[in-house]
C-alpha positions as CSV (number, residue, x, y, z in Angstrom):
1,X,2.8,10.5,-19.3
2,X,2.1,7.5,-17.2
3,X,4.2,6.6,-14.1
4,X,6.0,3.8,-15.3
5,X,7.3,6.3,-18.6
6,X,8.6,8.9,-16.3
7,X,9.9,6.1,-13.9
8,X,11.9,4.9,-17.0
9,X,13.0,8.4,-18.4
10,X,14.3,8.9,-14.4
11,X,16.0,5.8,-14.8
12,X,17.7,6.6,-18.0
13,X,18.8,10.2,-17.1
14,X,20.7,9.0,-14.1
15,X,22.4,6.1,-15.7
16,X,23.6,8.7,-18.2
17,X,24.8,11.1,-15.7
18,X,26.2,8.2,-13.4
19,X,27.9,7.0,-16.6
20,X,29.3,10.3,-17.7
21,X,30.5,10.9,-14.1
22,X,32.7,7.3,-14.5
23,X,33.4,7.6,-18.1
24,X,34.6,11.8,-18.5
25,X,34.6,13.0,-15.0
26,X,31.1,15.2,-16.0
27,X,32.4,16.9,-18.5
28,X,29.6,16.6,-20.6
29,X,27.5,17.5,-17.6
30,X,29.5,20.4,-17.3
31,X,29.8,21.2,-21.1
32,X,25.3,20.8,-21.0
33,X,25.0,23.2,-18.1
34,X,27.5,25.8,-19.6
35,X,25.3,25.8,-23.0
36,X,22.2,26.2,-20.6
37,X,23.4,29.3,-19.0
38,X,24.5,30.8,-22.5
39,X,20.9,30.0,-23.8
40,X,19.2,31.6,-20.8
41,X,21.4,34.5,-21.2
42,X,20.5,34.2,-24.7
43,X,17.0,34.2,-23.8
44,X,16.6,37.1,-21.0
45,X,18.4,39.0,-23.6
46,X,15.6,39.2,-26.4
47,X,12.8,39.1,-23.4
């Protein structure tokens, strides 16, 4: 991955948090990280 790829991918992951945090109030942030913590329970589970 070159610089200027990961400098984009940056880019676009905090307009889509910034935008979610304008548009929903982070609810999708919120509804993401609450999936997360269900798949690493999910996954320390069948460890």
């Amino acid at each position: 991955m070159t610089n200027m790829i990961a400098l984009f991918l940056g880019l676009f992951l905090l307009a889509g948090i910034g935008l979610d945090l304008l548009a929903n109030d982070g609810a999708a942030l919120l509804f993401l990280a609450r999936k997360f913590l269900h798949l690493v329970e999910w996954v320390v589970f069948w460890r």
